[in-house]
C-alpha positions, 0 to 999 in steps of 0.5 A: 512711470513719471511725476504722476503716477508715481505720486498715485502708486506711492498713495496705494502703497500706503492705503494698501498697506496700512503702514506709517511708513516705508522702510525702502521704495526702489524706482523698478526699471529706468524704461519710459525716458528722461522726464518720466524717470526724473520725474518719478524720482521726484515724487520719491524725494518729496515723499521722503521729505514728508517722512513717509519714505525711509531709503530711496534707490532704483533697480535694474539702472544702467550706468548711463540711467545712474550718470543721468539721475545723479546730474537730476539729483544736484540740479534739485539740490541746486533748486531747494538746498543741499541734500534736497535732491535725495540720496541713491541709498539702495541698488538692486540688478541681476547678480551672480557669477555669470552676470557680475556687472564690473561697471554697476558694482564700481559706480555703486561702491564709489558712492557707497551704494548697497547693491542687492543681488537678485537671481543670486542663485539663477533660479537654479539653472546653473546647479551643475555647472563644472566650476560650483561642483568641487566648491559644493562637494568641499565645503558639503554645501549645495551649489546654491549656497556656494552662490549665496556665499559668494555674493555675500564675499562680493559685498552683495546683499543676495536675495534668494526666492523660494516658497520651499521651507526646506529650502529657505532654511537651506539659504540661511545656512551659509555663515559657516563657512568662507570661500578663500581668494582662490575660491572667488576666482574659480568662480570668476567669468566673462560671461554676460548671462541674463536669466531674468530680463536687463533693462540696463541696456535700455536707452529711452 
């Protein structure tokens, strides 16, 4: 994106919305290379600053994109004064059992940054995988619900999409139940599954 056009998309946002201001703003993908990523990130804190943006964060950073921001946020507290260069407070990735990101999450969680997991339930690809059926079939949960368990038990924050009422009602059923250690781990993989798309491996 860069400087610019992130001042200008920051702009619509309001106009579009109407609103006073914006709870969170995430930076979508870290593609377009160092200036323009710095650069958007830039125009983020100064709309902070203005009280026009609550939370900062980014959203399908590799870890090698985080180092890189966090070294540009101290360069502009170095410039304007401490906690001047704005705060990761939010990171949003592709999360689930079979994309599980050790090295985001332990970046993320060291600086106490929520991570918010998207696809949490793999857009439903995965409902009939051998290690979610005996976990379904004990608890009387569906596959995906046992997915959302197990994100929110990881510390995640799971963002399920669906426009099926029944299905969104579904989604919120699943705080009356606990997946135990034993559980977590039949649920552990080394699999590196994407069903969205990574720009975390991007390296512009």
């Amino acid at each position: 994106m860069g400087y610019d056009e992130a001042k200008a998309s920051i702009k619509s946002s309001f106009s579009q919305t109407g609103l006073d201001y914006i709870d969170l703003y995430l930076i979508h993908a870290p593609y377009g290379g160092k200036e323009a990523r710095n650069g958007t990130w830039r125009a983020l804190v100064e709309a902070q600053q203005d009280g026009k943006i609550r939370s900062l964060g980014v959203s399908n950073y590799g870890v090698h994109h985080l180092d890189e921001l966090e070294s540009y946020i101290k360069e502009l507290e170095a410039e304007n004064g401490q906690g001047k260069g704005g705060k990761i407070s939010v990171g949003q990735w592709e999360l689930h059992p079979w994309l599980t990101r050790p090295d985001i999450v332990e970046w993320c969680t060291k600086r106490g940054i929520i991570l918010e997991a998207y696809c949490p339930i793999v857009r439903g690809q995965r409902s009939n995988e051998p290690i979610l059926q005996p976990l379904a079939k004990r608890y009387n949960k569906t596959p995906e619900q046992i997915l959302l368990r197990w994100s929110l038990q990881k510390g995640f924050v799971p963002l399920p999409k669906s426009v099926t009422p029944s299905r969104i009602e579904d989604n919120a059923k699943i705080f009356d139940f606990h997946l135990t250690p034993d559980d977590m781990r039949s649920l552990e993989t080394d699999n590196y599954s994407v069903c969205s798309w990574d720009p975390t491996t991007s390296n512009d």
